[in-house]
N, C-alpha and C positions, 0 to 999 in steps of 0.2 A: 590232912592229919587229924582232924577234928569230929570227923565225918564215923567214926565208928560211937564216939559220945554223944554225936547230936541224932543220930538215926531214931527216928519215929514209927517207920513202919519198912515194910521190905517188898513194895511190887513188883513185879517182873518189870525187866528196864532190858531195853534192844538198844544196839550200838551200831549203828551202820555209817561209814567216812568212806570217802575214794580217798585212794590210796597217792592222789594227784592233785590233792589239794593245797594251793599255793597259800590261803589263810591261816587255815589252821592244820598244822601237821598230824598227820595218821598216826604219831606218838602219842596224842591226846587220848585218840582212844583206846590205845594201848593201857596209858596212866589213869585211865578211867574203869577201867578193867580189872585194872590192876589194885585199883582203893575197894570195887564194890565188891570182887569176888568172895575175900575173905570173911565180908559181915552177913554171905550167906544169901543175901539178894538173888534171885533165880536171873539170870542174864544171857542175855544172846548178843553174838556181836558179829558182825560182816565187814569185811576190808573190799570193798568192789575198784577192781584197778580199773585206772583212766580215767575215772571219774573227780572231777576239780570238786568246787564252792558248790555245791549245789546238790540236786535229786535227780537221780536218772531215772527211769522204769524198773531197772530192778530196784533200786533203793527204797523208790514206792510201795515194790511190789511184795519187799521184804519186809516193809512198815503196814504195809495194809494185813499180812499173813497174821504176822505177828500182835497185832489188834483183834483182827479175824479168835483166832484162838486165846487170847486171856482177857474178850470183853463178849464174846458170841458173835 
């Protein structure tokens, strides 16, 4: 709730969760989505089903892409 008064700056921010993760629920990133869309922040997000706590190859592969194009 606080997060639209304290914003400093707005860089691209990637969301990637399996959709099977027993930690932390795939709503987080829904509710994370959900706070930064509106302040405008350029955002990507990926739900990769099956995947639990962790990184699979796509997840990588959509973190490496995603780096890839908003750092060269």
């Amino acid at each position: 709730s606080r997060l639209a008064d304290e914003i400093k700056s707005k860089p691209p921010v990637c969301l990637i969760h399996g959709d099977a993760d027993p930690v932390v629920p795939v709503a987080a990133l829904r509710a994370a989505a959900t706070a930064i869309e509106p302040l405008g922040v350029p955002l990507e997000q990926h739900v990769i089903r099956g995947v639990q706590h962790g990184i699979d190859p796509v997840g990588a592969d959509l973190g490496a892409k995603f780096l890839t194009k908003h750092l060269g």
